[in-house]
TORBARO-548771 format. One line per 3 residues: number of its first residue (from 0); their letters; for each residue x, y, z of C-alpha. Coordinates in steps of 0.02 Angstrom, whole numbers. Last residue first. Layout:
<nodes>
NUM = a = X Y Z | ... .
</nodes>
This chain:
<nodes>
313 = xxx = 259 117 -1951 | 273 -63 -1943 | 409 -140 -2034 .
310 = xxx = 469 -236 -1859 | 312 -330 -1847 | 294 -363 -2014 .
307 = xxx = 482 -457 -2016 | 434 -544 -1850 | 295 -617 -1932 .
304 = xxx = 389 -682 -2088 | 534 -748 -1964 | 398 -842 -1881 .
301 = xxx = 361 -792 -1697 | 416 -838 -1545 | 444 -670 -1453 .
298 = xxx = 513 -682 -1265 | 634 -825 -1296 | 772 -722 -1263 .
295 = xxx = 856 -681 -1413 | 664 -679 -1491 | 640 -513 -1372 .
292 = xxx = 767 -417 -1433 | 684 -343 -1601 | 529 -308 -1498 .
289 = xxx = 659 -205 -1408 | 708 -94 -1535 | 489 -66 -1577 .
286 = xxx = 461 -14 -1421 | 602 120 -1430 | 506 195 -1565 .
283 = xxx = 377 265 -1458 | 218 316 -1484 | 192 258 -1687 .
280 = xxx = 265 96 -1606 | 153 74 -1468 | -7 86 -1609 .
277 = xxx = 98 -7 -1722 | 126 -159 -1592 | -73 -152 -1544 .
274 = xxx = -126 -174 -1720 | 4 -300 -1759 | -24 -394 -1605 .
271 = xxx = -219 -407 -1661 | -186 -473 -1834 | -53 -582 -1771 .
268 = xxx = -160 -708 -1637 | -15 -830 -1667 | -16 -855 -1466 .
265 = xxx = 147 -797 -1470 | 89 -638 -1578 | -45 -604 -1421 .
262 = xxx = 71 -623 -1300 | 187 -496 -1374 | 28 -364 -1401 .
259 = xxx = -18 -387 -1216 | 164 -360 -1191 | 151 -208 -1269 .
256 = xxx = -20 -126 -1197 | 34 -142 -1026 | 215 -65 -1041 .
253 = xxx = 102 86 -1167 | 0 128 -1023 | -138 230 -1114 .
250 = xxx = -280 58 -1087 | -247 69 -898 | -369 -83 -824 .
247 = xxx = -379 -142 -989 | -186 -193 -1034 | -204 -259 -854 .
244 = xxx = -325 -380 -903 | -254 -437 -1072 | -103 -455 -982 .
241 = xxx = -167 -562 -879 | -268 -656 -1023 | -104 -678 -1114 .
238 = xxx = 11 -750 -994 | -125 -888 -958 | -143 -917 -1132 .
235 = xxx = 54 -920 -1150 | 91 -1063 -1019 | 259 -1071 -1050 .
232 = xxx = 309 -1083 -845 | 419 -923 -864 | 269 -859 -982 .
229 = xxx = 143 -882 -831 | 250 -784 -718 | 265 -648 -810 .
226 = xxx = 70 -628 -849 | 65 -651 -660 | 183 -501 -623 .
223 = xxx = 68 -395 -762 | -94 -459 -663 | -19 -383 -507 .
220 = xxx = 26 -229 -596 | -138 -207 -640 | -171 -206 -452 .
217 = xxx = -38 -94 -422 | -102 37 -556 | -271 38 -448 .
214 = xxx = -168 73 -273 | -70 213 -353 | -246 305 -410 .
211 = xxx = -314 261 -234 | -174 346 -152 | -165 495 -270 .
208 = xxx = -349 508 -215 | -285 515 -37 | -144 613 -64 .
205 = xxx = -227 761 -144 | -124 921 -168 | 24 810 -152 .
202 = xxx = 192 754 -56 | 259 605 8 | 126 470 -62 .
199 = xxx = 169 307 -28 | 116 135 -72 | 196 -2 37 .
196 = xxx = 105 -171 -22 | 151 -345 10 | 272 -307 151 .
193 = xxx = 358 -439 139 | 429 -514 3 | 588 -485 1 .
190 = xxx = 582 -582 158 | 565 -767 70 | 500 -887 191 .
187 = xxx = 353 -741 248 | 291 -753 423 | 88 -775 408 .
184 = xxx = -19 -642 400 | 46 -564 270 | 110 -348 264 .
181 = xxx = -11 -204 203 | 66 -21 205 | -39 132 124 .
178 = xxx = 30 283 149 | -27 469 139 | 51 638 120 .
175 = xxx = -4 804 98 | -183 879 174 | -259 996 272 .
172 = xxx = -217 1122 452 | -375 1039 528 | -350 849 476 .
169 = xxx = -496 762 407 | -659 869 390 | -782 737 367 .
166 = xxx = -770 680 210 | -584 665 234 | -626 554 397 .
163 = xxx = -728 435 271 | -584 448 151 | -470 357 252 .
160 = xxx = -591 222 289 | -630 187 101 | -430 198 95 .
157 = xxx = -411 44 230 | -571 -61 121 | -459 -49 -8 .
154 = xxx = -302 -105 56 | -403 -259 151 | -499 -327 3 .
151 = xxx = -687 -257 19 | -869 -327 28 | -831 -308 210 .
148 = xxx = -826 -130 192 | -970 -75 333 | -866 -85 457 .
145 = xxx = -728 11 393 | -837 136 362 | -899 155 519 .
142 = xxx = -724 158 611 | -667 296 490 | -831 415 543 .
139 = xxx = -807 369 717 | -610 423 706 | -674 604 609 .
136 = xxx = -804 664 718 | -732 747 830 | -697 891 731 .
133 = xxx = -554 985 626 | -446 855 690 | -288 869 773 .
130 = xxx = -274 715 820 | -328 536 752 | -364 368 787 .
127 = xxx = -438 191 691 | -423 40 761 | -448 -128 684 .
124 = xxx = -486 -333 709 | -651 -288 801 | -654 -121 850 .
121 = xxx = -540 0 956 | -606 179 939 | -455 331 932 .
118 = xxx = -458 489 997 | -415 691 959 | -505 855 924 .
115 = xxx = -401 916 1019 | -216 906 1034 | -137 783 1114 .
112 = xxx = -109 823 1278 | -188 674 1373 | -110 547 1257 .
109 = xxx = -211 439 1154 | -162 249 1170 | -209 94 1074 .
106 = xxx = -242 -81 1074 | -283 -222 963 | -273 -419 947 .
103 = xxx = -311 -482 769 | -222 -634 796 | -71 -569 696 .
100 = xxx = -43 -398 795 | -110 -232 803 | -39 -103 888 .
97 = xxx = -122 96 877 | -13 245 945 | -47 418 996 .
94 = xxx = 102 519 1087 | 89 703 1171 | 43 596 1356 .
91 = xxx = 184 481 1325 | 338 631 1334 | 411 562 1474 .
88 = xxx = 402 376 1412 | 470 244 1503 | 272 158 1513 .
85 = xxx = 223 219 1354 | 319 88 1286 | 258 -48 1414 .
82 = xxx = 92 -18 1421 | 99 -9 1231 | 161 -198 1225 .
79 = xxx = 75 -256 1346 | -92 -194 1270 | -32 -267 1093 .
76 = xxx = -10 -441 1162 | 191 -489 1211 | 234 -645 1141 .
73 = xxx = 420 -578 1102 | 390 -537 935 | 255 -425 973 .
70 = xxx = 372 -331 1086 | 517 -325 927 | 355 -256 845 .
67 = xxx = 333 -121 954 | 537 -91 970 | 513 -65 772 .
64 = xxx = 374 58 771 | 383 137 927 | 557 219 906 .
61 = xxx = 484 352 789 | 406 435 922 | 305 546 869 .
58 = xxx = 208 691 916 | 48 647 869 | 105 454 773 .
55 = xxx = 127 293 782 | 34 179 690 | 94 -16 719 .
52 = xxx = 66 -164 618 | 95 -356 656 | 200 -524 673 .
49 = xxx = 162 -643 546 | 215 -524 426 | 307 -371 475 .
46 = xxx = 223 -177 520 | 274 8 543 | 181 164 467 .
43 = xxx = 194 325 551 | 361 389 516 | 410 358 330 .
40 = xxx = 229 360 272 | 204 520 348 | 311 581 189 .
37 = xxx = 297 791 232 | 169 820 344 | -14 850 316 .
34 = xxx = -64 680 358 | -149 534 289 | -138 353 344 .
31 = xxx = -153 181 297 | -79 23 408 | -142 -165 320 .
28 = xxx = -138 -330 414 | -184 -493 277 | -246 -629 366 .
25 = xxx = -347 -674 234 | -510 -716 294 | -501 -588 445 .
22 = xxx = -408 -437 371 | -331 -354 468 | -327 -188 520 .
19 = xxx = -211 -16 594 | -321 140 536 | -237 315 532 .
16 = xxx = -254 503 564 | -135 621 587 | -22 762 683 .
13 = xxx = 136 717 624 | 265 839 724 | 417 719 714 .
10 = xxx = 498 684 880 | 655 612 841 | 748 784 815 .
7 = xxx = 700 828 988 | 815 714 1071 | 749 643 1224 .
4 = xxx = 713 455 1145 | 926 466 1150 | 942 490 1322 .
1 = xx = 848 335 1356 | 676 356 1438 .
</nodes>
């Protein structure tokens, strides 16, 4: 091991559990995890599109993550590629990792010393592992549910399988941080764009649910960024119904709610956009300032009439 893999410092103590998947229709690869350290999702949770996903994690060794994938990049198949980083390893039998690469390939270690309860199953595109359990139970528990979530998109079929070992006693010590990382299948032309998702919770009572919460407002996000994209391309009933949709999904969310209202006065559809505008408004005044923007832009295309009862709302 390199004199630098010795130092103590990069050994976090994040005793865990965690899935590694993918997702066989999409190709989607997803990491999630829940730990009661301090922002596992800085530690744990590696992956790259159109390469893999790597959990590493017991006593870790943060080094795992990227030098795993650097492996996978090199044609190596997940068992090579924890053979071989284990392999140089003095301190391999404290360490638990998971690798999972593009084809769906999987393997996994669990050292000798990690502390019980501790192990990992290796299923069909996934693994799920853990240490420091309250029971033994916990990895089966994960594994099932995952199998049974086919009926699920990748992210949420990972926190199903979360809270299936949180059902059954989880972690011994409890509960504080969780991620959720999901990166394409396929190498991404434009790397901002990778990883998909990379939801985090650093520190809270309940991580998991906090998870789920974050996960929701990302999917209405998702039908905000489309709402966007659709009035780029001036297609303003497309614009609308996503909005619309997220505007539903999280009816108090007053970002939502306006530029359902905005889409709504482009589509002349005034009586509604004035209801939701004054409702906004009455919130927040500061709504109402950048309604007045918005025709600058070509954001607002309204008649000078309508834009006038817009702005005298109260």
């Amino acid at each position: 091991m390199s004199p630098e893999y010795n130092q103590p410092r990069y050994f976090p103590f994040a005793h865990t559990y965690s899935i590694v998947a993918r997702d066989l229709e999409t190709g989607e690869m997803g990491v999630g995890v829940q730990s009661h350290w301090f922002s596992v999702g800085s530690i744990v949770s590696w992956g790259e599109a159109g390469v893999g996903v790597v959990a590493t994690q017991s006593l870790v060794n943060v080094s795992y993550g990227l030098r795993g994938l650097e492996l996978l990049k090199q044609n190596k198949t997940p068992e090579e590629v924890v053979n071989i980083l284990i392999s140089n390893d003095e301190g391999r039998e404290v360490r638990q990792v998971a690798i999972l690469d593009s084809q769906g390939r999987v393997a996994a270690h669990t050292g000798l010393k990690c502390i019980k309860y501790a192990g990992h199953r290796i299923g069909k595109n996934y693994s799920v592992q853990a240490n420091m359990m309250l029971s033994d139970k916990v990895w089966p528990a994960m594994a099932a549910s995952f199998e049974d979530g086919n009926d699920l998109p990748l992210p949420e079929r990972i926190i199903k399988s979360l809270e299936a070992a949180e059902s059954v006693g989880g972690d011994i010590r409890g509960k504080q941080s969780a991620v959720l990382l999901v990166v394409a299948g396929k190498p991404r032309e434009n790397k901002w764009e990778d990883p998909k998702i990379n939801l985090r919770v650093e520190d809270h009572s309940e991580p998991l649910k906090e998870l789920k919460r974050l996960l929701n407002i990302f999917r209405a996000y998702e039908h905000m960024n489309n709402g966007d994209l659709a009035i780029e391309k001036g297609d303003m009933t497309k614009a609308l119904e996503e909005y619309d949709t997220a505007q539903k999904m999280f009816p108090d969310n007053l970002e939502m709610t306006f530029w359902t209202a905005v889409s709504l006065a482009n589509q002349n559809q005034m009586d509604k956009a004035l209801k939701l505008f004054k409702s906004i408004f009455k919130k927040d005044k500061n709504w109402r300032t950048l309604a007045e923007r918005l025709p600058h832009s070509e954001l607002l295309n309204v008649k000078a009439e309508d834009m006038k009862k817009i702005l005298s709302l109260k």
